[in-house]
N, C-alpha and C positions, 0 to 999 in steps of 0.2 A: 719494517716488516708490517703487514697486511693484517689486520683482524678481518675476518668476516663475522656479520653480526648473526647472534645466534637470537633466532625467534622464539619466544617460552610460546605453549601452546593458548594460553590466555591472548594473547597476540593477534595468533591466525584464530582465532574464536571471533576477537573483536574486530576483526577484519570482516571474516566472512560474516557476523551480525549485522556491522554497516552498510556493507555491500548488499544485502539482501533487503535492507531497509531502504537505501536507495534506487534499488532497482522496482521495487513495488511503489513507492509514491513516483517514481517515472512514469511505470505503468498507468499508477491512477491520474498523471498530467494527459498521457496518451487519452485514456476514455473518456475526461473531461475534454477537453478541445477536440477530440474526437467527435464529439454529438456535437456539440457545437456549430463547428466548421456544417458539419452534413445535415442539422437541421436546416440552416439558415440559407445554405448554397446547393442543396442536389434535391434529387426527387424523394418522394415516399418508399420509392425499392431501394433507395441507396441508403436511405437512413435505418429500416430495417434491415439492410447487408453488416452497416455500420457494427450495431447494435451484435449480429451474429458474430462478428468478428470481436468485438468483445467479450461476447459469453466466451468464444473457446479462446481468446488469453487471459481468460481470471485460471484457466489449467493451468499458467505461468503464474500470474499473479499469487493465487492462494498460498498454493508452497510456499512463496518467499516471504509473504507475513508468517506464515505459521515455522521455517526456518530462525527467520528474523526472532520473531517472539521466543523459539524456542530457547535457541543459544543465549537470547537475552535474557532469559531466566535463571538459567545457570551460570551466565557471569554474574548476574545481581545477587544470589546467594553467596556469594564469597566478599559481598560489599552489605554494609549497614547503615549509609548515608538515606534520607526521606526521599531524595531525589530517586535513588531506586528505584522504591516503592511507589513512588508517582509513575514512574515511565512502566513499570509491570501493570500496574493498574490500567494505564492509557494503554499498553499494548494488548494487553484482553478486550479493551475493548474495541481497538482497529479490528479482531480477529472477529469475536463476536457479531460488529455493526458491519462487515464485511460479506461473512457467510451469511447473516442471518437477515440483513437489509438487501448491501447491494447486489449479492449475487439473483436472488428470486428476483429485484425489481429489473435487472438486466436479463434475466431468464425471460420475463413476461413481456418487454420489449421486440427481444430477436423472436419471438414464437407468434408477433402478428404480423398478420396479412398486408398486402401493400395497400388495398383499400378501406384498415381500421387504422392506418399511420395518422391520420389525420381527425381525428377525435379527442373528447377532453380529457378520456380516460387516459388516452396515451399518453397525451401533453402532461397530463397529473404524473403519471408514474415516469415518466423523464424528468420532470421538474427533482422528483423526490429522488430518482438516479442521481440528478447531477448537485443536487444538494447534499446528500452524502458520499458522494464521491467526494466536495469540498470540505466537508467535515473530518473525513480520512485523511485528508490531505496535509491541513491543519494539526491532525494530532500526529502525524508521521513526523511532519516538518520540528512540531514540538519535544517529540523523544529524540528527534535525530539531534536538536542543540542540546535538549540535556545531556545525549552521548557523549557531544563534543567536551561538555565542562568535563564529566566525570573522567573523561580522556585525558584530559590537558593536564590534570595534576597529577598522572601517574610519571613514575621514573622513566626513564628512556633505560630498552637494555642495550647492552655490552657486547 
């Protein structure tokens, strides 16, 4: 006879946390290689296009840090291991150095003109876009392997 496995809701919690963590450091591989590829190969309207089409998928983006982050707070309260506490800590600050860096320095990119693309201010605040886009990227990938350990030792259910 057949069990089917019963999911406890901790489960689908740590499900849709992952899921939400990996779908935002996708996104942040997207808008890093994104600028990239169109600074180096297309025009100045294409790389401000670029840039616009950024700003309106950080409306995707954002949610699934602040999803991510959320769920991930409330499974971390039911654990007392340092690792927790590291990965809440790191995930305030993905949410934080997000809204409060990347979003304005990709706001102020998509809102210039096709003949300010080509200046040092732009090239400054691209530079600082795509170096915190790196930096998120890093800490995403960081919480996502502590995920993994903190994953790996729980029971499997029934």
């Amino acid at each position: 006879m057949s069990k089917t496995p019963k999911y406890s809701d901790n489960y689908m919690k740590t499900l849709l946390h992952a899921s939400a963590g990996i779908f935002a450091a996708f996104f942040l591989f997207v808008f890093f290689s994104a600028t990239l590829v169109a600074e180096f190969y297309y025009s100045p309207g294409d790389v401000v296009a670029v840039q616009q089409s950024i700003l309106q998928a950080m409306w995707v983006y954002i949610p699934l840090i602040l999803v991510a982050g959320g769920i991930g707070y409330f499974l971390g309260n039911e654990r007392k291991e340092s690792i927790v506490k590291v990965k809440k800590q790191r995930m305030l600050a993905i949410i934080l150095v997000s809204i409060f860096l990347l979003l304005p320095s990709i706001y102020a990119l998509a809102s210039q003109a096709d003949d300010y693309v080509r200046n040092t201010v732009f090239y400054g605040i691209e530079v600082f876009e795509l170096i915190v886009t790196a930096l998120l990227m890093i800490l995403l990938a960081l919480n996502a392997r502590d995920g993994a350990k903190l994953t790996s030792d729980r029971p499997t259910v029934d």
